[in-house]
N, C-alpha and C positions, 0 to 999 in steps of 0.2 A: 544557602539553600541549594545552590549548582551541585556542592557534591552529596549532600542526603537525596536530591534525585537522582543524580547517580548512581549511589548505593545500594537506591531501593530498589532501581529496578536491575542490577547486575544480580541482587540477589534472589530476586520474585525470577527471573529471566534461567538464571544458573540452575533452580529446583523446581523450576516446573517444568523444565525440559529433560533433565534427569530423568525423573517421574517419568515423564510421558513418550520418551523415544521410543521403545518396544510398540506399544501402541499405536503412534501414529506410519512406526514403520509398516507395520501387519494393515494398518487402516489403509495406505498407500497402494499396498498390493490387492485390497478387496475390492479400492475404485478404481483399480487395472481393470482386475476381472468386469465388472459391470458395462465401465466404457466399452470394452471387447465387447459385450455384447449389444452396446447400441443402447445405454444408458445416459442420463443426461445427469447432472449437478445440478440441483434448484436452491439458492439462495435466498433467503427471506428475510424478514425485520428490519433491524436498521440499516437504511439505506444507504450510507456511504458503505460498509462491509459488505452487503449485499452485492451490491455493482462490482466491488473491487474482487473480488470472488468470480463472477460473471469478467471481466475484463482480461484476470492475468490467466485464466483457461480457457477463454475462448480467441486472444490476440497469439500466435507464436512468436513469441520474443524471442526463444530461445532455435535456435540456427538449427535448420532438419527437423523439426518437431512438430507433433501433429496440434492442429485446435481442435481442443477437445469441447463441448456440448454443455456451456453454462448457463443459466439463466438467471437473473434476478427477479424476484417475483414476489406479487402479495400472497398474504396468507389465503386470501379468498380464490388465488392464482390457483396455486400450488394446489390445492384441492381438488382443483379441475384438472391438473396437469399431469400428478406424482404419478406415474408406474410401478410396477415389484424393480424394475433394473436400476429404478433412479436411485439418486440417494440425496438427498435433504439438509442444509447444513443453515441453522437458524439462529440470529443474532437479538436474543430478547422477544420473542416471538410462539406465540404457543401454537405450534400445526396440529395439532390434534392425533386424530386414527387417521395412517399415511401407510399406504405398503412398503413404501421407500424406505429404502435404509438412513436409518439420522446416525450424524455426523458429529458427535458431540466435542468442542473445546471451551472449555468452562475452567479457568486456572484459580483457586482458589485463593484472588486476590481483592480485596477490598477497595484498593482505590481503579476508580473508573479509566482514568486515564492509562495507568499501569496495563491494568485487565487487557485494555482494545488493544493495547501494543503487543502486549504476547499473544494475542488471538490472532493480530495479524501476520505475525511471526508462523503460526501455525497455520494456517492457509495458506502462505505462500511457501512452505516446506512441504504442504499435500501437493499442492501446482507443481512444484519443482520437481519432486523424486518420484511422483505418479509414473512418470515417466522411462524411469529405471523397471519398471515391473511389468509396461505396456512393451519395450525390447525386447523383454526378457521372453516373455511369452512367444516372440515371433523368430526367437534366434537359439540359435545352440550357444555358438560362443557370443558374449555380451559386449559389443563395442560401443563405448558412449561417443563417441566420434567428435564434431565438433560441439558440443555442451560436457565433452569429459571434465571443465572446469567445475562441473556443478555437480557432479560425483567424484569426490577425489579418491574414493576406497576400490571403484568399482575399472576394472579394464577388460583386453581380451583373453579371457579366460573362461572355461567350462566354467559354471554355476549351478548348482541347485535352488530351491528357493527360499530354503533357511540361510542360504552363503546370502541370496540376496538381502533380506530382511536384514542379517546380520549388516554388511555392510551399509544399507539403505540408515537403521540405525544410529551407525556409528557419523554418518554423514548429518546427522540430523543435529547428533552433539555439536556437531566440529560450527552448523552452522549456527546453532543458539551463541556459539562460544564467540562466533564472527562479529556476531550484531552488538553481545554486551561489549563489543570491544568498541565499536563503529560509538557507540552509543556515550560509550564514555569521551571518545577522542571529539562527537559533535557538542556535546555540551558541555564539556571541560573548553577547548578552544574557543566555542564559541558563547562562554558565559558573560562577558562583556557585551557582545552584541546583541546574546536577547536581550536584557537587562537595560540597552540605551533601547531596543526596538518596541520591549514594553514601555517604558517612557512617554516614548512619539505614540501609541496605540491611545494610551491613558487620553492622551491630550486630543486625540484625532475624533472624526466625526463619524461617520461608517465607516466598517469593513469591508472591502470588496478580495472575494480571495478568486484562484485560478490555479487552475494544470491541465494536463493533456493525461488520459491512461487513466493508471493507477493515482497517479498525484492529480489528476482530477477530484477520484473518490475523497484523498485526503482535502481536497479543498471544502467538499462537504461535509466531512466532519470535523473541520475547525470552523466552518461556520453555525453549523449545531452544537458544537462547544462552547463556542461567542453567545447564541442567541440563549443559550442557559444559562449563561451568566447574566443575562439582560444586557448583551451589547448589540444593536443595531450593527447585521452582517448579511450580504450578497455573495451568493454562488453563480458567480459566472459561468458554470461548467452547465447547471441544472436547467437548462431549457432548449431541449436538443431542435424546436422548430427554430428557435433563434439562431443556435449554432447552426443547424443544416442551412437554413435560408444564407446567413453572410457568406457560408463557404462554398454555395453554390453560386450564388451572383454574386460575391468581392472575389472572395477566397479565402483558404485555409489561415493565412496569417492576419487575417481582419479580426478573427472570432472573437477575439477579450477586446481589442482597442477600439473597436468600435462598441460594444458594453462600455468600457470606462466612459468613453463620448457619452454613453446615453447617462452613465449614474453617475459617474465619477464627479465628487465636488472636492473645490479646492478646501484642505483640512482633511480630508478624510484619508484612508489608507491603504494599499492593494496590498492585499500577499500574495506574492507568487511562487507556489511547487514546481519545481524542475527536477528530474537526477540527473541532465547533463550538462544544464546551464547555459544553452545556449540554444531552446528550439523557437524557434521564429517568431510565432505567433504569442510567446511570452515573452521576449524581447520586445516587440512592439508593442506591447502593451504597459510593460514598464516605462515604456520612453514618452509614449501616450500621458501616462499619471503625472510624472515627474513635470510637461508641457502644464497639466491641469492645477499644479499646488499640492500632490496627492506624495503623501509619506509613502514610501516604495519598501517592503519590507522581504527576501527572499530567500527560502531553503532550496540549496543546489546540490548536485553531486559529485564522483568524478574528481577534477581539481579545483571546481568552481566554473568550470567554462568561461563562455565569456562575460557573462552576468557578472562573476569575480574578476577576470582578469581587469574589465574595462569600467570597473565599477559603475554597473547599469543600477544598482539598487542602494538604499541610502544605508543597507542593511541588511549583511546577505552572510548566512550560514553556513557553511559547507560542510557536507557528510561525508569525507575523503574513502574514497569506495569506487571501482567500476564495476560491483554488484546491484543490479535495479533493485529487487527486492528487498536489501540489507538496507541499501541508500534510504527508500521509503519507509521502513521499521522506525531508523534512528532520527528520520524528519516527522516522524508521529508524535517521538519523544519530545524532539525539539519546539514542535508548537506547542505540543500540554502542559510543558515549561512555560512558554510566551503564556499561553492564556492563563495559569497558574499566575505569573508576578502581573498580567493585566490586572488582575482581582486582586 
């Protein structure tokens, strides 16, 4: 089964991105133009995609780079909210008559799980190279400075804005090309440990899942995956008075371990998303379960951090990567496998 999801998705991953690099590169540069002008990105429908949208363009992960103006919202929102400058980007969701520009990535793929993984591929390739065309606009010559890692086509050199698209493009490829690699290397090595990790799920009692960011959003959509399946699952991430309250009065690393305290029963099972494997407040909360009886199940990034190094997890994946966004692609993969042999 490890390698026909493999297969399927290097091959859904290799042609829909063929297909659609022009595209999204010209699409990159039209939500230059808009943000220049004081446009916002409104995200809607499903709510783990929607937040995760809203998250990686509004946090600047990427070193020198502006936060640009996301929002996640209901369709009832958006109504009230859209402008002519905005543009619209909606996951299952019908917005109706909207002045905003929509944003469409629709991959012509049948299976659900597949689908959400190259849709998220492509949202975080608008996130990434938006950026290349926001430069561009305010420079003669185009320096990607310290994020030149995330243009590898693009340096200082006069540009036009076909030379941009053009390379913007060709970067789009190189990174589909990154992820079906990521994606093979996470679920080839790590096909033993889903495999025992589905096992212990099978037999466990709730799901309690967590992350921080982006692997937040994925913690909501593995527990919307569970709960379609009919398996009793908790999103620790989704109740922001809960989170504010513990990290105002404990603090920032209480946020999960004190949830597990509240839900956590012995049998049951935490997953925890990280891409570095080692941020605080998911560390103590694994150490917290393991205390409770709680099967410990983790995708990391990186080398593992120390979630692998010191074996904090009974069951821990690793997406060998120090690319955030590629890490979380092939940890999308890696759970829709786990919840695939859960079923």
């Amino acid at each position: 089964m490890a390698t026909l999801a493999v297969d399927r998705r290097r091959e859904a991953n290799a042609a829909w991105f063929a297909a659609e690099a022009e595209r999204l590169a010209r699409l990159c540069g039209e939500m230059a133009e808009r943000f220049a002008r004081g446009g916002r990105l409104l995200a809607t429908g499903d709510v783990s995609d929607a937040r995760h949208v809203a998250v990686e363009f509004v946090h600047p992960v990427i070193v020198g780079k502006r936060a640009l103006p996301a929002l996640a919202v209901t369709p009832d929102q958006l109504a009230l909210l859209a402008e002519a400058d905005d543009m619209v980007i909606a996951f299952g969701a019908d917005v109706g008559d909207t002045p905003a520009l929509r944003i469409e990535l629709d991959p012509p793929e049948a299976d659900p799980f597949i689908r959400q993984e190259l849709v998220e591929t492509g949202y975080h390739v608008l996130w990434e190279l938006v950026h290349v065309f926001l430069e561009h606009n305010e420079r003669t010559v185009h320096d990607t400075g310290a994020a030149s890692f995330l243009y590898p086509f693009l340096g200082e050199r006069e540009t036009d804005h076909e030379a941009v698209v053009d390379d913007v493009r060709r970067s789009i490829l190189m990174k589909a090309e990154e992820v079906g690699e990521l994606r093979t290397q996470t679920l080839t090595e790590g096909r033993e440990t889903l495999a025992a990790a589905a096992d212990a799920m099978r037999g466990a009692g709730r799901v309690l899942a967590l992350g921080n960011g982006g692997s937040a959003t994925d913690a909501t959509d593995l527990v919307a995956d569970l709960e379609r399946a009919g398996r009793a699952a908790i999103d620790l991430t989704g109740d922001p008075a809960i989170l504010t309250a513990i990290a105002n009065d404990v603090g920032v690393e209480a946020i999960f371990s004190r949830q597990v305290i509240a839900y956590g029963r012995r049998g049951d099972a935490l997953v925890a998303l990280s891409t570095s494997g080692g941020s605080p407040n998911v560390i103590a909360a694994l150490a917290e379960a393991r205390r409770r009886g709680l099967v410990t199940i983790a995708f990391v990034g990186y080398d593992g951090g120390r979630i692998a190094a010191e074996g904090l997890a009974d069951h821990v994946v690793v997406s060998r990567s120090q690319h955030i966004p590629r890490i979380q692609e092939a940890q999308a993969s890696a759970y829709h496998v786990l919840c695939e042999l859960v079923a």
